[in-house]
N, C-alpha and C positions, 0 to 999 in steps of 0.2 A: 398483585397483592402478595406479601409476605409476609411471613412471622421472624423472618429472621434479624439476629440484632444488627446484621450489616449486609448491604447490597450492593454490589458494584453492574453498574450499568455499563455498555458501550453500546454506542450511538453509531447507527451506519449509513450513510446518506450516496444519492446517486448522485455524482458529481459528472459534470457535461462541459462544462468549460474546461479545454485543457489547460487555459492558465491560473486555475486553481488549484492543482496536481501537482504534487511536487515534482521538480526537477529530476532526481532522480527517478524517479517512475515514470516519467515522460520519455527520458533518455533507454529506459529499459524496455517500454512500449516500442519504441522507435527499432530499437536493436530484432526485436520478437517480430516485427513487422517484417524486417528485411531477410530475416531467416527464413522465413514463412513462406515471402515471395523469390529466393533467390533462384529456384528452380523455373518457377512458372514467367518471369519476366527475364532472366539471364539466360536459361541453359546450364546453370555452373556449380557443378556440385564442392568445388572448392568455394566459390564464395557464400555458401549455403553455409559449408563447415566453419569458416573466416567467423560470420555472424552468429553463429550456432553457439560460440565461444565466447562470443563479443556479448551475446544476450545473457549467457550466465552468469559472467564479469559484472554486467552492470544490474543484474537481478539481485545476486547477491549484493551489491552496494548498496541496492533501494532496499531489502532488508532492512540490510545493520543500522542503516539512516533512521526507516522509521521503527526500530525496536528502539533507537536511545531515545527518540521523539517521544514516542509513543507510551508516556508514565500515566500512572491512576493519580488523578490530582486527589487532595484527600478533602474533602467539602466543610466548610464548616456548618456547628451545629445551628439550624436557624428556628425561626417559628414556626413552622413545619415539621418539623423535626420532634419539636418539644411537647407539638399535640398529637405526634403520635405517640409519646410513652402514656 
C-alpha cells in the first residue's frame, strides 16, 4: 500500500535453470568458480591470479550488459490505475 503518485516496483525471482541466465553472467559465474578453485584443485597461485583477473573482466561486462538491459519500462495507464484515483 502507498499514497504515493508513482511507484516503481522490481521484481526478483530465483532463477535455477542456468540456461535462463544470461550469458554474460554465466561466463562470469564460470570465471568466479575457477578463481575460487584454482588453489584447492591446481596448486597454482598464478592461475588463481590468471582467473582472479579474468573474473573481474567478465564481472564487469555482466555489469554494463545488464545496466543497458536493465531500463524501468513506463506502464501504461489501465483500469487499475483509474480506480485508484
Amino acid at each position: 500500500m502507498s499514497d504515493a503518485a508513482q511507484l516503481w516496483l522490481k521484481y526478483v525471482m530465483r532463477l535455477t535453470d542456468p540456461n535462463t541466465m544470461p550469458p554474460t553472467f554465466r561466463e562470469a559465474l564460470a570465471t568466479y568458480l575457477a578463481w575460487e578453485l584454482a588453489i584447492p584443485l591446481a596448486n597454482s597461485n598464478r592461475i588463481q591470479e590468471a582467473q582472479g583477473i579474468a573474473f573481474r573482466r567478465t564481472l564487469n561486462l555482466a555489469k554494463f550488459v545488464d545496466a543497458r538491459n536493465d531500463r524501468p519500462e513506463q506502464l501504461q495507464s489501465g483500469s487499475w490505475f483509474a480506480a485508484r484515483s
